[in-house]
Structures are given as structure tokens and as C-alpha cells.
C-alpha angles and dihedrals in degrees: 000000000000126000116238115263094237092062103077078056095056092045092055088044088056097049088047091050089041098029094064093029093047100068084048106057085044085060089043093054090044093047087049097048098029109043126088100257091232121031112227132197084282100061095036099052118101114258115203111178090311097310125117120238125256131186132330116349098206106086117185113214130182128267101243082080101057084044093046077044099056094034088063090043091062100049092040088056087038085054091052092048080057095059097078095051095052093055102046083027085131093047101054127108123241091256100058086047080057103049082047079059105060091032091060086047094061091042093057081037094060089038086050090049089044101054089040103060089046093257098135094043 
């Protein structure tokens, strides 16, 4: 006796609809059996790494930060592009040496402009 074919499909339909819902219903239990039934202050209050909050949490910087951020951003993602030249740096054609090349121009070109305008002080 053979098995008909659409029951492996609805098998599998069966483990995705049990397989996501499963660990669910398990956090549900454990939230039911293992919370305290009223959250007091204490659970409430805002935990920050052990320090107590004080004040208001919203802090306003300058924009000189974000700039100095994303400035860092760019040359920490250009160093790792460098990475794979440095490492085939004698097997590479004369074309690719030459591509490095222009790629590391415009690298020292963007940290010129940078500095210049007053943006790593």
C-alpha cells in the first residue's frame, strides 16, 4: 500500500505551522508560570548596565559628530577594500594596480578635503 502523494505536503505543512508557533507557546507558558503576576516600580524603572536613570534620556549633539562618524565609516569600509589587494598585491595585472591606484587617490583626496575643511579637529 502506497501513501498518497499529498500527504508528505501535508506533513511539511504541519512542521512550518508547529515549528514557528512551538517556541511561542513555550515563552508564553514560562511568562505565565514564571512572572511576578503585577509589575511593580521596580520592574517598571529604566535599567541601564547597573546605573540608575537620571534625567532626561534625549541628548541633542552637534553635528560635527555625526560628520567626524560617518567620515570614519567611510575610511574603516575603504581599509577593508584594501585588504584584498594587499593580499594578491603580486598577481595582479597591471590594470587592476592601476584601478588601486585611483581608488587610493580618491581615498587621500576625501581625507585632504576632510582635514581641510576642519572636519577631524
Amino acid at each position: 500500500m502506497t501513501p498518497d502523494p499529498y500527504f508528505f505536503i501535508v506533513i511539511f505543512c504541519g512542521v512550518a505551522v508547529v515549528f514557528p508557533l512551538m517556541p511561542l507557546a513555550l515563552a508564553w507558558l514560562w511568562r505565565k508560570f514564571f512572572q511576578p503576576p503585577k509589575p511593580g516600580p521596580a520592574k517598571n524603572a529604566t535599567y541601564e548596565c547597573g546605573v540608575e536613570s537620571i534625567g532626561e534620556a534625549r541628548g541633542q549633539f552637534q553635528s560635527q559628530y555625526y560628520l567626524y562618524c560617518i567620515i570614519f565609516l567611510i575610511f574603516d569600509v575603504e581599509a577593508i577594500f584594501l585588504v584584498p589587494f594587499a593580499v594578491a598585491f603580486t598577481g595582479l595585472p597591471l590594470g587592476a594596480f592601476i584601478a588601486i591606484l585611483v581608488f587610493l587617490l580618491l581615498l587621500i583626496e576625501g581625507l585632504v578635503w576632510a582635514w581641510s575643511k576642519g572636519c577631524l579637529d
